[in-house]
Backbone as numpy.savetxt, mean C-alpha at the origin, in Angstrom:
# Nx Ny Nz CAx CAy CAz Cx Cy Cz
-10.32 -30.60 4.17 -11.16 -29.41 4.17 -10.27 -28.15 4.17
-10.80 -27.08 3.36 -10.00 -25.87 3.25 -10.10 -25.26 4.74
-9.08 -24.83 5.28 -9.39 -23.79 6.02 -9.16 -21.76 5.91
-9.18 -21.52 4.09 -8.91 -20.54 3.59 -10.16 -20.73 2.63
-11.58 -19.38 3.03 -12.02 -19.25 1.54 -12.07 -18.92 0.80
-12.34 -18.92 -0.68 -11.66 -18.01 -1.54 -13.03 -16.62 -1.30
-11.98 -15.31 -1.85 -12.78 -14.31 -1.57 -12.62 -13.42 -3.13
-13.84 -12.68 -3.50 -13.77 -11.58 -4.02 -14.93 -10.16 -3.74
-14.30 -9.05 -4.62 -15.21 -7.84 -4.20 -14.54 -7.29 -5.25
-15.41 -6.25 -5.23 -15.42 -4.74 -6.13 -14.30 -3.87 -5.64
-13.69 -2.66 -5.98 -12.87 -1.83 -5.49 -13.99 -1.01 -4.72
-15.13 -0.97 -5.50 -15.79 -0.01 -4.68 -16.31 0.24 -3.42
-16.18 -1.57 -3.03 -16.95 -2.40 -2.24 -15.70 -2.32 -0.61
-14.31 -2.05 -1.19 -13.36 -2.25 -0.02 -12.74 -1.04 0.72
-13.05 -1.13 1.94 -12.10 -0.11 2.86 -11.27 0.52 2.58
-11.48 1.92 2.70 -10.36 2.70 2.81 -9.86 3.59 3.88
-8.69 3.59 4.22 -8.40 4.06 5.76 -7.14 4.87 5.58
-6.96 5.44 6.26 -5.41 6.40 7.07 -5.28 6.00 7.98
-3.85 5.80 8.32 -3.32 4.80 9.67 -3.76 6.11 10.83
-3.17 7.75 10.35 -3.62 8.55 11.49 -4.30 9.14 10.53
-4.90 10.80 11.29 -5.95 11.67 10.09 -5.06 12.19 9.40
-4.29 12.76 10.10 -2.71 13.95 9.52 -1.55 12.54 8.70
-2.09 11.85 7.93 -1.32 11.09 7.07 -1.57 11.30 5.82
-0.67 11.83 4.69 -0.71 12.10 3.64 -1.20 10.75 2.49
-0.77 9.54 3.35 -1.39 8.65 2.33 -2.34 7.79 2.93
-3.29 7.11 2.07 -4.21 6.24 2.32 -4.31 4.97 1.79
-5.09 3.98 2.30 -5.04 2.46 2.12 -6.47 2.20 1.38
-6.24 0.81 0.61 -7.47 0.21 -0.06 -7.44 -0.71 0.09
-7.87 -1.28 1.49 -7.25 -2.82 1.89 -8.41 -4.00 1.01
-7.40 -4.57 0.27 -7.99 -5.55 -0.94 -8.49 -6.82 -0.02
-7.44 -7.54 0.72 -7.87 -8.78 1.83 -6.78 -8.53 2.94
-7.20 -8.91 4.10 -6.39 -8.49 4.99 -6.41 -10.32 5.94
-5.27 -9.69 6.84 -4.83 -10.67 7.71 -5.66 -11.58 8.49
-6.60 -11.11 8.67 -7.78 -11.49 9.87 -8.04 -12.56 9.17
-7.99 -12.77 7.72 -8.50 -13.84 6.91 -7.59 -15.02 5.96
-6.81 -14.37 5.78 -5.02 -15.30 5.19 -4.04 -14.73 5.90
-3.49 -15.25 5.72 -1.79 -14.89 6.26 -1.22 -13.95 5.61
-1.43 -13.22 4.79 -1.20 -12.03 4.10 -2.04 -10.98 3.92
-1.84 -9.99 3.50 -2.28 -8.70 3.44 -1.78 -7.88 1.78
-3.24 -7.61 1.06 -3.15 -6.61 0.15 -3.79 -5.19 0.25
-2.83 -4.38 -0.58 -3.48 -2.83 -0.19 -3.28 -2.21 -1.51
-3.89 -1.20 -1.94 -3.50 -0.44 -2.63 -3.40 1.08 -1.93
-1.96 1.38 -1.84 -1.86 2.64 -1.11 -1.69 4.22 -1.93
-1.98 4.97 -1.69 -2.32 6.07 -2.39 -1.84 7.19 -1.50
-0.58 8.11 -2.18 0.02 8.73 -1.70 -0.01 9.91 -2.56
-0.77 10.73 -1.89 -0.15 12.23 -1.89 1.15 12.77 -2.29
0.70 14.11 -3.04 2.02 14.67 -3.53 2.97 14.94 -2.39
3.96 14.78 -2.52 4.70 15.30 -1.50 4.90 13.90 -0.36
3.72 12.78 -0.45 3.66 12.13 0.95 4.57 10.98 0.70
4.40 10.10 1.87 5.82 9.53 2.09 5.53 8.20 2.92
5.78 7.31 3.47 6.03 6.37 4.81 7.05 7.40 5.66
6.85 6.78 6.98 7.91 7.06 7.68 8.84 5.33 7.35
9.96 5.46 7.91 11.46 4.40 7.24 10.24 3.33 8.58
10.65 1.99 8.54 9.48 0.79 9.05 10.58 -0.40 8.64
10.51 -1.28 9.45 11.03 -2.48 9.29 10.00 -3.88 10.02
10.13 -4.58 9.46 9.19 -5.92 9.43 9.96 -6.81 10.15
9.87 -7.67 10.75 10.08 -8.61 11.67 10.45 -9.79 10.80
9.25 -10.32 10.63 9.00 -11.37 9.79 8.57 -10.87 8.02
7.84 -10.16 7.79 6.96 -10.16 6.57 8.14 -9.47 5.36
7.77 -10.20 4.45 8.39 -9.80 3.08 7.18 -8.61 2.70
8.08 -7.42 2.18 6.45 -6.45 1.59 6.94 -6.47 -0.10
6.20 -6.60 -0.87 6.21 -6.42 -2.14 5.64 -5.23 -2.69
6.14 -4.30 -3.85 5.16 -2.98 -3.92 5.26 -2.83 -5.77
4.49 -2.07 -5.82 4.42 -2.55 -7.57 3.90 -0.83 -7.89
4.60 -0.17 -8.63 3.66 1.25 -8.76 2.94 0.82 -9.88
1.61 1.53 -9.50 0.88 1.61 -10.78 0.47 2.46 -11.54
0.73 3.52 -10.77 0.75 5.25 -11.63 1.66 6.11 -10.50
2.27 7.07 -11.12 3.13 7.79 -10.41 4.45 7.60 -10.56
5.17 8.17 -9.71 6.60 8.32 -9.25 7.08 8.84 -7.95
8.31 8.07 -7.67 9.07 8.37 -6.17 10.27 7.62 -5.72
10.74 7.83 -4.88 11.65 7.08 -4.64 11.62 5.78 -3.41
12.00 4.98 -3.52 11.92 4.18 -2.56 13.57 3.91 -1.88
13.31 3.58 -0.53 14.90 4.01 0.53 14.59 2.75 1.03
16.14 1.73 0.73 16.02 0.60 1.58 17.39 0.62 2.11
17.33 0.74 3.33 18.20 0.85 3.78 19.43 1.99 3.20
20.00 2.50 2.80 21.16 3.12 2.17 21.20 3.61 0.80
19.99 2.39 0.29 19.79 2.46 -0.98 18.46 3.15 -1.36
19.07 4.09 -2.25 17.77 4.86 -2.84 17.42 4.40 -4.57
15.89 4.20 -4.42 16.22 3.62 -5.86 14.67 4.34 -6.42
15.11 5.11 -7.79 13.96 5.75 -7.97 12.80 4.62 -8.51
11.18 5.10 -8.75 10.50 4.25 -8.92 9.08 4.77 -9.76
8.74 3.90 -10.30 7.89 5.41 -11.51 7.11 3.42 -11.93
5.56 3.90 -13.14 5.01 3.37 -13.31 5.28 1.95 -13.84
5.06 0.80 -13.72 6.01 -0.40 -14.17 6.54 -1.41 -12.87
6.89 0.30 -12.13 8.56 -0.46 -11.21 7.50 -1.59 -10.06
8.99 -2.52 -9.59 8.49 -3.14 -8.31 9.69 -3.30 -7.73
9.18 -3.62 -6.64 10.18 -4.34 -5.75 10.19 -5.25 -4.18
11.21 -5.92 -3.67 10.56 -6.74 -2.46 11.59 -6.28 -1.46
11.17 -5.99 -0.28 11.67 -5.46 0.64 11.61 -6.69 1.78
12.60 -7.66 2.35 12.80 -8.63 2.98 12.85 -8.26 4.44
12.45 -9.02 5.13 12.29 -9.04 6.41 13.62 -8.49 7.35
13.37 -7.29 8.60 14.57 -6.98 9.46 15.49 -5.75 8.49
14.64 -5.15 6.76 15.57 -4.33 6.33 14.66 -2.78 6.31
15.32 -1.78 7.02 14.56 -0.52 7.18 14.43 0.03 5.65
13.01 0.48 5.06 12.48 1.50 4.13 11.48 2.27 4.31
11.42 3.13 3.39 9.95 4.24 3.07 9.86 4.19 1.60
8.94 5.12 1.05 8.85 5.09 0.29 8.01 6.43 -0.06
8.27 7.23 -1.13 8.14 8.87 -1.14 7.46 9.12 -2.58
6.74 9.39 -2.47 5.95 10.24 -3.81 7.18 11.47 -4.12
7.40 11.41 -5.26 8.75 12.76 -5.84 7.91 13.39 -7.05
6.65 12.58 -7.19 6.25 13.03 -8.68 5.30 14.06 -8.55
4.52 14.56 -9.68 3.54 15.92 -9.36 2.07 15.21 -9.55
2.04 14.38 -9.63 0.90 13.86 -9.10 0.40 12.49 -7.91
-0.24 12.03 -7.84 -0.09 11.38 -6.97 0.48 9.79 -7.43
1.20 8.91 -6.29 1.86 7.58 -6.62 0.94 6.65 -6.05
0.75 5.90 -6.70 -0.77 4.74 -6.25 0.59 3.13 -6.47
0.39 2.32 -5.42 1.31 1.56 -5.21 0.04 0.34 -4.39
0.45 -0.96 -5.53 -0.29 -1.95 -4.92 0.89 -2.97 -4.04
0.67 -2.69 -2.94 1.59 -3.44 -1.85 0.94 -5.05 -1.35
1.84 -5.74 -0.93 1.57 -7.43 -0.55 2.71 -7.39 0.59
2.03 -7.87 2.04 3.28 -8.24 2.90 2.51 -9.71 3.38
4.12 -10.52 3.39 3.83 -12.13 4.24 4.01 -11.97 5.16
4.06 -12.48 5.74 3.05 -12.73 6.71 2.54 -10.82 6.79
1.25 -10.63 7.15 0.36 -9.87 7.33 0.74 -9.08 8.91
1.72 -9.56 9.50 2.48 -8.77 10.94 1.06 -7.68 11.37
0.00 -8.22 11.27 -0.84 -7.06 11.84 -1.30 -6.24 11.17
-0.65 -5.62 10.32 -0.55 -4.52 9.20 -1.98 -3.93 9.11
-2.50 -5.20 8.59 -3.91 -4.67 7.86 -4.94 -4.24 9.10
-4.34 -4.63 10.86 -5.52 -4.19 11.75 -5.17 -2.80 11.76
-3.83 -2.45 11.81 -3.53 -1.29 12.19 -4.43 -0.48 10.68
-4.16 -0.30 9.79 -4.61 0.16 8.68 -6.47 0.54 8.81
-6.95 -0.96 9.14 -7.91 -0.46 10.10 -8.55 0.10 10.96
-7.95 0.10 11.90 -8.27 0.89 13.46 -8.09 2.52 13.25
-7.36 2.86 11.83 -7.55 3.87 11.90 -8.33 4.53 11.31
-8.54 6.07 10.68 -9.59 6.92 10.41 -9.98 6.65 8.95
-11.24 6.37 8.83 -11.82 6.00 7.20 -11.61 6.81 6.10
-11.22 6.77 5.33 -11.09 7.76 4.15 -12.20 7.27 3.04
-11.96 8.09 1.69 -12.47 7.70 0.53 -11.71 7.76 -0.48
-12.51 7.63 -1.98 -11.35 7.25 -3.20 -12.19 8.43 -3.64
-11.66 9.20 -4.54 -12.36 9.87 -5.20 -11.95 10.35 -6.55
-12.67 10.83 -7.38 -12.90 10.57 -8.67 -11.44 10.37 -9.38
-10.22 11.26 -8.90 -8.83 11.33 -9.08 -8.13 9.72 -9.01
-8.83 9.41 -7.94 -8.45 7.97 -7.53 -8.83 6.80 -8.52
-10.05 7.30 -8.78 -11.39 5.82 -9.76 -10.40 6.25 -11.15
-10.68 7.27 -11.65 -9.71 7.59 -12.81 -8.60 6.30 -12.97
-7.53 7.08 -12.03 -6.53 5.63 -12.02 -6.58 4.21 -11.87
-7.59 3.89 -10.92 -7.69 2.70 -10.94 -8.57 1.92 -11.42
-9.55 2.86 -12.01 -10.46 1.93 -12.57 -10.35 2.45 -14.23
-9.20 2.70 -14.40 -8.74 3.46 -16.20 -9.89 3.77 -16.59
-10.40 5.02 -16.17 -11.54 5.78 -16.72 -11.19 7.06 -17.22
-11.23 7.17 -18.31 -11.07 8.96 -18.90 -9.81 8.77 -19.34
């Protein structure tokens, strides 16, 4: 017997949150931890916005831009990052990751194990997507 079921939804249909209010970027949590062992998001960052630098314990994070540009800091290494790019950030290594571009950087992220991630993403203040957002992700216009 499975003890994983399979899930789907709409974009329109899934959460969107800011870890605090005064956070320049926001989350589109696709499936979260509570339910697999992993965690998807699509995060949406503001001009100018950023992570603060974060290191993972356990979880591998994977990030994939899907519109935009910025740089991403792993450790020492700065490596710029624009529509196309990806990359995997391994467990115990400090990064962020920075919108540099003039519009906004929309980044679909995956971490293994799910370290919580997606409650915290939760617990905090609800946001929305709006039309700037659907544009990009739902290639309209």
């Amino acid at each position: 017997m499975d003890i994983y079921k399979p899930f789907a939804a709409m974009l329109k249909d899934c959460p969107v949150h800011k870890i605090s209010e005064a956070d320049s970027n926001k989350f589109v949590i696709l499936s979260n931890g509570e339910f697999y062992p992993f965690m998807n998001c699509i995060e949406i960052f503001d001009v100018d916005g950023k992570t603060p630098p974060n290191t993972h314990e356990e979880a591998f994070e994977h990030f994939y831009v899907i519109a935009g540009s910025g740089v991403a800091t792993i450790g020492d290494q700065v490596i710029p990052i624009e529509t196309g790019a990806h990359l995997v950030v391994p467990p115990k290594h400090s990064h962020k990751i920075e919108n540099t571009g003039e519009g906004r950087l929309y980044v679909f992220t995956t971490m293994i194990p799910d370290e919580k991630f997606s409650k915290l993403i939760l617990s905090g203040s609800q946001s929305s997507l709006d039309e700037e957002d659907l544009k990009v992700l739902l290639h309209k216009g």
